[in-house]
Structures are given as structure tokens and as C-alpha cells.
C-alpha positions as CSV (number, residue, x, y, z in Angstrom):
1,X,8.9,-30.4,-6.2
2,X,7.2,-32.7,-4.3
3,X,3.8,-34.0,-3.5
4,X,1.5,-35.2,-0.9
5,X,0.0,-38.8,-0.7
6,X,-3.6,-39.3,-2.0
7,X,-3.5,-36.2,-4.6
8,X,-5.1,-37.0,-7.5
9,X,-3.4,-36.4,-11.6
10,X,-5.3,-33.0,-12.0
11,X,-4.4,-31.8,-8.8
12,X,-0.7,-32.7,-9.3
13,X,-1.2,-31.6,-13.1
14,X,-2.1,-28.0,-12.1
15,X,0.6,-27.4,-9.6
16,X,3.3,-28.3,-12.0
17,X,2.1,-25.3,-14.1
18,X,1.6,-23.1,-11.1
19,X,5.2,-23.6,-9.8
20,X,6.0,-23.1,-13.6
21,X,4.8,-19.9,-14.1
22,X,6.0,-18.4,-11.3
23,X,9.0,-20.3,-10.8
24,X,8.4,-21.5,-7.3
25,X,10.0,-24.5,-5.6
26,X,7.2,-25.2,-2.8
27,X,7.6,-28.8,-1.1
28,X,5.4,-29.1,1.5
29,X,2.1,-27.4,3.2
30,X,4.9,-26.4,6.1
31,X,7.0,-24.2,3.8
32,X,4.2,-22.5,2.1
33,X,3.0,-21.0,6.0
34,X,6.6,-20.4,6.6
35,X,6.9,-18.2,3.1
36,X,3.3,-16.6,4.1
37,X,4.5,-15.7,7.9
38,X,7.9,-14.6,6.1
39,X,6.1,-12.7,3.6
40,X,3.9,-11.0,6.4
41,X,7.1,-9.6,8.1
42,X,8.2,-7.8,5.4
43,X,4.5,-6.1,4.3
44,X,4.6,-5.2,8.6
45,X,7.8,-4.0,8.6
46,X,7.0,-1.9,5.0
47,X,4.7,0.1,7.1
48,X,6.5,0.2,10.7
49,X,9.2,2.1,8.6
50,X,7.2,4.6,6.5
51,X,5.5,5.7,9.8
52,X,8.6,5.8,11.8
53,X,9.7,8.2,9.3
54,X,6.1,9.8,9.7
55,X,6.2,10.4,13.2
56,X,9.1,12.2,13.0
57,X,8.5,14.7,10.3
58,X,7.6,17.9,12.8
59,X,11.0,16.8,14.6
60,X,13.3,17.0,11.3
61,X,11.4,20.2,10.2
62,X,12.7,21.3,14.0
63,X,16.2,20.4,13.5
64,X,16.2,21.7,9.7
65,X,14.8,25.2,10.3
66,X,12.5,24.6,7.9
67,X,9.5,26.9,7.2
68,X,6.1,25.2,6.4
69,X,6.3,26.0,2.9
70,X,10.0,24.6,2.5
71,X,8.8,21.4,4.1
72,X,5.9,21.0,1.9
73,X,8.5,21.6,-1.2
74,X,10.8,18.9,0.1
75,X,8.2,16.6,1.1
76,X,6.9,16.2,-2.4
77,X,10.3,14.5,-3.1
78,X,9.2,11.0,-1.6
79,X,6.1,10.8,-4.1
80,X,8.4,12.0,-7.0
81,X,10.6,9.1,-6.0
82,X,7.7,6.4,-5.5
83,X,5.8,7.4,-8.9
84,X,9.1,7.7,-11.0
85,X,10.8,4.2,-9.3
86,X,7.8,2.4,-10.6
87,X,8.1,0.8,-14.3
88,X,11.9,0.7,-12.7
89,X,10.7,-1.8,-9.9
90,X,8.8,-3.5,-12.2
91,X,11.5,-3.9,-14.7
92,X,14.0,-5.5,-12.0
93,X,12.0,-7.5,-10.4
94,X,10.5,-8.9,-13.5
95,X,14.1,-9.4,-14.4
96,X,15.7,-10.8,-11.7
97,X,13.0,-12.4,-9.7
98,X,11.3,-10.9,-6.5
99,X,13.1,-12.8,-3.9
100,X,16.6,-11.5,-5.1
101,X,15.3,-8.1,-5.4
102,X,13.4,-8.6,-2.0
103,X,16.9,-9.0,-0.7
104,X,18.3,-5.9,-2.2
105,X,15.6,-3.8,-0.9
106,X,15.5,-4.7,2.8
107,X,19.1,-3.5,2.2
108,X,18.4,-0.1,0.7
109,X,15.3,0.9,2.3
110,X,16.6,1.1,5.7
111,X,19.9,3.0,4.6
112,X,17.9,5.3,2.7
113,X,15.3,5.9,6.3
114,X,19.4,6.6,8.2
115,X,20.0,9.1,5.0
116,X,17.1,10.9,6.3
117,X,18.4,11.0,9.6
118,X,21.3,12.1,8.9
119,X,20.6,15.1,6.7
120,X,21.9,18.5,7.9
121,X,20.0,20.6,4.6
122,X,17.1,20.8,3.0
123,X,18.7,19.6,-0.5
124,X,19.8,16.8,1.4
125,X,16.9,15.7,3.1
126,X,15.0,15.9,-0.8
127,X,17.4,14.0,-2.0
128,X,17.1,11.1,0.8
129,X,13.5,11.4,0.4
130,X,13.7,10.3,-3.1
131,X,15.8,7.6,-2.6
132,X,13.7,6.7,0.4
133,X,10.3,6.5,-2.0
134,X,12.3,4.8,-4.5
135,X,13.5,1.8,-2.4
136,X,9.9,1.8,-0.6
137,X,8.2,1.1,-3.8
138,X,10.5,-1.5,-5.0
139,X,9.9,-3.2,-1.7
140,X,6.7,-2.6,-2.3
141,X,6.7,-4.6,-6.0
142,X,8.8,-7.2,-4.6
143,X,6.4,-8.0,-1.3
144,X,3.5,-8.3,-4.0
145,X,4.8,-9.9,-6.7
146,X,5.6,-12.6,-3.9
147,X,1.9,-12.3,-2.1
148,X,0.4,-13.2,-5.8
149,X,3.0,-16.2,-6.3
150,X,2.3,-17.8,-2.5
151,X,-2.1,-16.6,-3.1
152,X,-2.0,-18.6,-6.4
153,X,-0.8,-21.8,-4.4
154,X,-3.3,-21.1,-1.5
155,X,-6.2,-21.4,-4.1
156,X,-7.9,-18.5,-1.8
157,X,-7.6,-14.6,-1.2
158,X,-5.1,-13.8,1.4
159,X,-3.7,-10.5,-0.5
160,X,-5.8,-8.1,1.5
161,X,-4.5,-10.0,5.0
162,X,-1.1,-8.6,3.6
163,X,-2.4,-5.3,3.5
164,X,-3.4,-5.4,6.9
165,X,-0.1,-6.1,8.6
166,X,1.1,-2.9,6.8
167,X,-1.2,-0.8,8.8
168,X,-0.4,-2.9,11.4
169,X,3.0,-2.1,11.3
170,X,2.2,2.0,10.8
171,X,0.4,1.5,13.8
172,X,3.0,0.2,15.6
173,X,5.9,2.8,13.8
174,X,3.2,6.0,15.0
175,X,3.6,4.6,18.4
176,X,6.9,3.6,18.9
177,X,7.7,7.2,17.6
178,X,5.7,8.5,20.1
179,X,7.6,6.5,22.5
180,X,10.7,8.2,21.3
181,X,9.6,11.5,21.3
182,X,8.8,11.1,24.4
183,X,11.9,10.2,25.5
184,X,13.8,12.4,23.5
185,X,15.2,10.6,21.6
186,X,17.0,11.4,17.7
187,X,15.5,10.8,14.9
188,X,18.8,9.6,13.6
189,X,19.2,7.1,16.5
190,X,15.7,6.1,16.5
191,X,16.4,5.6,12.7
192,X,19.3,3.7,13.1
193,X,17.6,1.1,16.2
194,X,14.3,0.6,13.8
195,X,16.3,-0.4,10.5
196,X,19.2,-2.7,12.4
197,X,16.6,-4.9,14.2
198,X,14.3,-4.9,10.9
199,X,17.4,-6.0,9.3
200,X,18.3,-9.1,12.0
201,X,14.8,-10.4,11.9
202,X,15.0,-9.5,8.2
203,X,17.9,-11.9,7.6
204,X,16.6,-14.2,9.9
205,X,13.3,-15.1,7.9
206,X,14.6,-14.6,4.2
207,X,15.5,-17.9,3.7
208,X,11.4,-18.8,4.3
209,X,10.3,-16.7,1.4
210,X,9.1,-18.0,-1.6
211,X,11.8,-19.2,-3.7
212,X,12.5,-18.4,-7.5
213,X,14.3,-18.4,-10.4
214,X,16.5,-15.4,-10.4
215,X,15.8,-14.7,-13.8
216,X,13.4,-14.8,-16.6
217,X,14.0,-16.3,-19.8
218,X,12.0,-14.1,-21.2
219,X,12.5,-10.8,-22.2
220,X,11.0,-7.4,-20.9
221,X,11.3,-3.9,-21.3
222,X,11.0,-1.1,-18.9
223,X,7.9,1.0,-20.0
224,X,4.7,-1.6,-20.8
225,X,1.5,0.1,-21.8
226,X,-1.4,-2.2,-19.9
227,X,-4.1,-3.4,-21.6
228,X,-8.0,-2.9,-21.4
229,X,-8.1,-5.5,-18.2
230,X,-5.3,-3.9,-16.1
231,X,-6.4,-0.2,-17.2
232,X,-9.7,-0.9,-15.4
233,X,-8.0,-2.4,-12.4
234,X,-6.1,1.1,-12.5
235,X,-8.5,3.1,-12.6
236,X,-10.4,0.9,-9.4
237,X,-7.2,1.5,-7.7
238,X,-7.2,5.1,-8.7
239,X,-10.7,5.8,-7.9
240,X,-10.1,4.1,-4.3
241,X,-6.6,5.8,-3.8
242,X,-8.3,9.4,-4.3
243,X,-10.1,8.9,-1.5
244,X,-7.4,7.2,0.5
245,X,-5.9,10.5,0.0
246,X,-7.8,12.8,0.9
247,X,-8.9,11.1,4.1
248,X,-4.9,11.4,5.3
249,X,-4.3,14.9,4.1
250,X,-8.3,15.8,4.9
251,X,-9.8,14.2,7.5
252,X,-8.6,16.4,10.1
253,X,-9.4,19.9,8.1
254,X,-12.7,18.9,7.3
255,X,-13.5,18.0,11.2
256,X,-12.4,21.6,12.5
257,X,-13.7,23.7,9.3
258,X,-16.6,21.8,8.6
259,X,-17.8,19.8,11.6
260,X,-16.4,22.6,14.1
261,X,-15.2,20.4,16.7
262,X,-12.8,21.6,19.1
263,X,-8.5,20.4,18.1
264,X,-8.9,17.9,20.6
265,X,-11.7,16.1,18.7
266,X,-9.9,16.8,15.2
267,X,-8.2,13.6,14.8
268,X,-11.8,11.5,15.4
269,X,-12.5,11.3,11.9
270,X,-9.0,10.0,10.7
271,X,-8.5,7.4,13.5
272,X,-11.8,5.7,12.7
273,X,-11.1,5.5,8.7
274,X,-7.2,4.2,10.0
275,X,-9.0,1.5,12.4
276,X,-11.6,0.6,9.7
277,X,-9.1,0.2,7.0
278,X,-6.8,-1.9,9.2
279,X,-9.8,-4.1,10.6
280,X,-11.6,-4.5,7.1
281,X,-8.3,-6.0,5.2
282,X,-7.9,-8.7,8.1
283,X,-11.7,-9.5,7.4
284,X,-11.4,-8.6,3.6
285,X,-10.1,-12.0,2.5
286,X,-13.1,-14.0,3.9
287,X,-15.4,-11.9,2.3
288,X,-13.9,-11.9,-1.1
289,X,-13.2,-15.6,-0.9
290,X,-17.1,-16.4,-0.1
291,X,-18.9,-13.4,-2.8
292,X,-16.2,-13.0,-5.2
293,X,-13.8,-9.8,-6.4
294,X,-16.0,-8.2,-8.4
295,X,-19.2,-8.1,-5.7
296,X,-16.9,-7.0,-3.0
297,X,-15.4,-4.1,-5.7
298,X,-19.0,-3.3,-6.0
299,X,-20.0,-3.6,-2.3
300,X,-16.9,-1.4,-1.6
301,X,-17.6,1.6,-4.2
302,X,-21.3,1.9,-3.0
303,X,-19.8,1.7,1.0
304,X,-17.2,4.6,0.4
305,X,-19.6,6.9,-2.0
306,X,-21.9,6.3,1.5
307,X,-19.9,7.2,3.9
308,X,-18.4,9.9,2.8
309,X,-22.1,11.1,1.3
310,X,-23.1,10.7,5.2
311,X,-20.3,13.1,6.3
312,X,-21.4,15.5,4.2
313,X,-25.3,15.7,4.5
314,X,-24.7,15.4,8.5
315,X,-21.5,17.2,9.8
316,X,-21.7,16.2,13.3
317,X,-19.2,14.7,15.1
318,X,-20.6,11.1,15.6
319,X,-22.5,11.2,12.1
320,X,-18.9,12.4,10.5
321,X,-17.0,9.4,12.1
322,X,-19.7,7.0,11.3
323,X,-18.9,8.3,7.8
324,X,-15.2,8.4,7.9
325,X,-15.5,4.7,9.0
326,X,-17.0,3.7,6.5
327,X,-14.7,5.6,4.0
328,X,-12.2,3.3,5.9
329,X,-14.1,0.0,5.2
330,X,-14.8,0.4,1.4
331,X,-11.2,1.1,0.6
332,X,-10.1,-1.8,2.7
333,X,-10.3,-4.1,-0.3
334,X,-9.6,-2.2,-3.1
335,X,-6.0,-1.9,-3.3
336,X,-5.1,-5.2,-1.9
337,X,-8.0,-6.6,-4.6
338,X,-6.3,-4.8,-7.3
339,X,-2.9,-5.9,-6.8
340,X,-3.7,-9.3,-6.7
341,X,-6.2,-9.4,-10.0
342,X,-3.3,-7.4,-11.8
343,X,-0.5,-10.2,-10.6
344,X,-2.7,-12.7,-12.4
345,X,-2.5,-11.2,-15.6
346,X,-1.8,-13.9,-18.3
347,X,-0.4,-11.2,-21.0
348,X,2.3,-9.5,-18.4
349,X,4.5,-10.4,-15.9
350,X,3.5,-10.0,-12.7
351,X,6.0,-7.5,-11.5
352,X,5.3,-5.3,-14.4
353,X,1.6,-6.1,-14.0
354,X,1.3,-4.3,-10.3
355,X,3.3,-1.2,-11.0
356,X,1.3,-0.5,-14.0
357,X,-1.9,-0.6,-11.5
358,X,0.0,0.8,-9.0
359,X,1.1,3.7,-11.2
360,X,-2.6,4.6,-12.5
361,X,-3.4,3.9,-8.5
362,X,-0.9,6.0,-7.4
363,X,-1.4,9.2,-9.5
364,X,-5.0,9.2,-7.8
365,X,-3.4,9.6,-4.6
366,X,-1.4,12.2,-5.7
367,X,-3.9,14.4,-7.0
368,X,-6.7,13.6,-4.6
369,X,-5.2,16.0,-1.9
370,X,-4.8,19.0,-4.4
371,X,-7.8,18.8,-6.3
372,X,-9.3,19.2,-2.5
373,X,-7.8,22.0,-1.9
374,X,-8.6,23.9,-5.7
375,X,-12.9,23.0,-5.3
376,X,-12.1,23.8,-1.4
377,X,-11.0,27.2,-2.3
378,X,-13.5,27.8,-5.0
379,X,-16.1,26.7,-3.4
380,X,-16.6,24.4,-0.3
381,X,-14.7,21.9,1.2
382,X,-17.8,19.5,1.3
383,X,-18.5,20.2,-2.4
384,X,-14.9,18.7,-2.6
385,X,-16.1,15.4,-0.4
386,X,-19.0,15.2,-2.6
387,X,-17.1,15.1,-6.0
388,X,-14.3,12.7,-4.3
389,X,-17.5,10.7,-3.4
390,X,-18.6,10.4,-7.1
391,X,-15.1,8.7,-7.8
392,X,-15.6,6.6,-5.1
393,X,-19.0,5.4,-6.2
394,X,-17.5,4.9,-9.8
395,X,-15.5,1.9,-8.8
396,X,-19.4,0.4,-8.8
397,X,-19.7,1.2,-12.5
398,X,-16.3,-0.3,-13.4
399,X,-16.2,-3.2,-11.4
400,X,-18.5,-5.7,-13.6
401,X,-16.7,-4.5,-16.9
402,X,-13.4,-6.7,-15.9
403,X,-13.5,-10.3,-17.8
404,X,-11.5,-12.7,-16.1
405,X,-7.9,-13.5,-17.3
């Protein structure tokens, strides 16, 4: 390790123990922007892949025979495989270190996206599927456990940056698969032409990431119950992912049913949360360096509770997108927020840290879309929007009870 000229003892004292706890081997200001720019591929192509396989679903369905209701049975293998690869991800990359498992999983994850491709039944497309959600989420820990390592040696937030380039990236996979539909192309082939350039450039910049001991001295175990602090972070990340949810699997349903807007108008509502979620995580940094994580938590609970409060007391279509945009805004932040709070826990690795978050998160995302559809059916789909908006504002109410670590 090495320092620069003119630092003072405290200065030089503090990153000694930084680089100790998470093992990092940082020389100079020039390799810490190469590990960022590095890290920010793999967060960009995290999302270019997950939409790639996104854009393609109706196409695979096509080639499959598959009826509505067999899809919706073999889709529901991905989220199995992301939920129950979670204390596993956390567990190996606690073990071995994130860059080595960082390594492994740019491997998997695109053989797992050809798998899919390459399916000729339903059972096999479900079992690809799994495999495919597994891999994603141990990229997932791997990306950040690594953001937390290189944000801890930038002294500032850059986590929610991170977040951005992923929907950057599933901007960029949604278009590029239009491009191939349009052309008429495979899935297989388009597939195969995402994952081997992912992989050159992949190679190419893994040398930049931030480096670490392969492996901890210290022992872990695969199942770790959280603690007070992370279980709040959870349940932020849970309240937040809810509503995550049920603007992808809602948005749409609630434009036609509720606001009555012709198809062609449908997708308004979901494009302006998308754009607003994107935009908000490149701005979300600044904001949470200058006011602080627990503010912005609070500032992001009271903007999503609004917006999707607005949609529901005026179901027009500009009042509606107003609303939808600023569903997009307030979750921005959360996740991104989350992750990194969790990764500076002090009582558990960070690896093991972010899944447990990410696995209270997660099961909010899950159930988000169904319990829609239940309080939909019993009652009315803006009911539904009106409880979701009640979890939304409880991120408010939860914020200020997290102490820091």
C-alpha cells in the first residue's frame, strides 16, 4: 500500500484500517477510478442481460407453445432461484472474496442466459431460469460487496450511481432487443452475441477491480439471522421493493382499467417511473452526500406515498404519470441506500450483510405483485395502490430508528 505526499498520520492511520477490513490493495487515486469505471461495467452489463432476456420473453413463449398460464408457472422459476441463491451468494463471497467470485459469475451468468436460449421444453427453460436467477444474484452480491469496499475509500456516496448504470444497461438490453426483433433475429443467437462481447470487455477490465484477499480468516456460516440495525434496513428495502414491484407488473393495468387510456397510452405510466428511477440514482449520490441517508430515506418515503397517493385521487393521464414519476424518484435511493448502510455493518461481513437486506428486500418484491391482484379482486385496484402507498410512506417511520454502526 502506498501513500500520497503531504497526507497527514490520521489520514494515513485510517486507511491502513480501511484496506484492512476489506482487504484491499489500493495504490493510487488512478486505480481507485479504474476499479470504479470497472465496477460500473459489470452493474451495466448486470442489467443489459436481465433485459435482454426480458425483451425476449413473448419470443420464447412463441417458440415454446407455451400458454399464458404455463409461462406464468415457469416464469416464477427465476425468482425461486434469486431468493433461494441468496445466503448461498452471501456465503461464497464472504468466503472467498468478491473479486474471485466476481470472476466466476461473469462466467455463469452468461451461460446460464445461452441455457435459456437453447431450451426446447418448458421443464428446461424452468430449470435454466433458476440457474439464470441464481448466477444473477451472485453477481449481484459480488458487484455490491465491491461498490461498498471502493464507497468506503471514496469517503462519499457513489452506491446509488451504481444503481443507475443498471438501468442504464436494461435500457440499453430493451432496445437492443428490439433491434433484434426487428430483424429477426434468435433469441439463442442474440443470446449468444450479448454474453460473448460482455465476456471480452468482461475480461478485458477485470484486472481494474478492486483487489482482495481471496479468503477470510475468519469463519462464516451460510444462514446469519441480522440484527436489529440490518432488519430495519430490510424492511426499508422491503417497503421500497413493494412498490418497485408493483409499478413493473402494475403500471400498465392500472392505466387501461383505472385511468382508461387507450393501449397506445398504456405504457405512459411505467416509462416515466423507469426514466425517474434511472435519472434519480445518477442524482441520488449528491443528494445523500450533502443531507445525509437517513433525510433522503425520509424524503423518499414521503415522495413515493405522494405520488402514488396523486395517481389515485386523480386518474388522469398526465396527473397519473406525474404520479408514477414520482413513484420512480422516491425509490431511486432506497435500494442503492440500503445496500450500502448494510455493507458497513461492523457485526457481519459485508457479503452476508447485503443478502440478508436483500432477502427481506426481495420477498417485498415478490409479494407486492400478488397482494395487488388479491385487494384488486376484492375490491379495487386503487384500494390496492393506496395500501401499497401506506408501505411506501412507512419507510418515513423507520428511517430515524437506524443508529449508526
Amino acid at each position: 500500500m502506498q501513500f500520497y505526499v503531504g497526507e497527514n498520520i490520521s489520514l494515513c492511520s485510517f486507511k491502513i484500517q480501511l484496506c484492512r477490513r476489506f482487504n484491499m490493495q489500493i495504490t493510487t487515486t488512478k486505480e481507485l477510478r479504474l476499479s470504479r469505471l470497472a465496477l460500473a461495467y459489470f452493474f451495466f452489463l448486470s442489467g443489459l442481460r436481465f433485459a435482454s432476456w426480458a425483451s425476449r420473453i413473448p419470443d420464447i413463449q412463441l417458440q415454446l407453445h407455451l400458454s399464458d398460464a404455463a409461462l406464468g408457472s415457469v416464469l416464477f422459476a427465476l425468482p425461486a432461484g434469486s431468493m433461494s441463491g441468496l445466503p448461498i451468494s452471501g456465503y461464497l463471497v464472504a468466503r472467498f472474496g468478491s473479486r474471485k467470485m466476481l470472476f466466476i459469475a461473469t462466467l455463469l451468468f452468461p451461460l446460464s442466459m445461452i441455457g435459456i436460449g437453447m431450451s426446447e421444453s418448458s421443464i428446461a427453460l424452468a430449470i435454466q431460469l433458476y440457474f439464470f436467477g441464481v448466477t444473477g444474484n451472485l453477481l449481484n452480491i459480488c458487484v455490491n460487496t465491491q461498490a461498498v469496499a471502493v464507497e468506503a475509500l471514496y469517503e462519499r456516496s457513489i452506491m446509488a450511481s451504481f444503481h443507475g448504470l443498471w438501468s442504464l444497461g436494461g435500457f440499453s438490453g430493451a432496445l437492443i432487443g428490439t433491434l433484434m426483433v426487428g430483424e429477426h433475429i434468435s433469441p439463442l443467437k442474440h443470446f449468444i452475441d450479448v454474453s460473448i462481447v460482455g465476456l471480452i470487455v468482461g475480461f478485458i477490465i477485470y484486472p481494474f477491480t478492486l483487489k482482495r484477499e481471496e479468503k477470510q480468516k475468519r469463519a462464516t456460516t451460510l444462514f446469519v439471522k441480522p440484527d436489529n440495525y440490518l432488519l430495519i434496513i430490510g424492511l426499508i428495502a422491503f417497503g421500497s421493493m413493494v412498490c418497485e414491484g408493483t409499478m413493473f407488473d402494475w403500471s400498465g393495468v392500472y392505466f387501461v382499467k383505472v385511468v382508461k387510456v387507450s393501449s397506445a397510452l398504456r405504457t405512459f405510466g411505467y416509462v416515466s417511473f423507469m426514466s425517474a428511477m434511472a435519472s434519480g440514482r445518477f442524482i441520488g449520490d449528491k443528494l445523500i452526500t450533502k443531507y445525509g441517508a437517513k433525510k433522503i430515506l425520509q424524503i423518499s418515503g414521503i415522495v413515493i406515498s405522494s405520488g402514488l397517493l396523486f395517481a389515485v385521487i386523480f386518474p388522469t393521464v398526465i396527473t397519473a404519470t406525474i404520479g408514477f414519476l414520482l413513484v420512480g424518484f422516491g425509490v431511486s435511493s432506497v435500494v442503492p441506500l440500503s445496500y450500502a448502510m448494510a455493507g458497513r455493518s461492523k457485526k457481519m461481513a459485508p457479503s452476508l450483510a447485503i443478502a440478508a437486506v436483500s432477502s427481506i428486500g426481495f420477498i417485498g418484491f415478490l409479494m407486492g405483485p400478488p397482494l395487488i391482484g388479491f385487494i384488486a379482486q376484492a375490491v379495487s385496484l386503487r384500494l390496492s395502490f393506496t395500501l401499497i402507498a401506506c408501505l411506501g410512506a412507512s419507510i418515513y417511520f423507520m428511517a430515524p430508528k437506524l443508529k449508526e454502526q
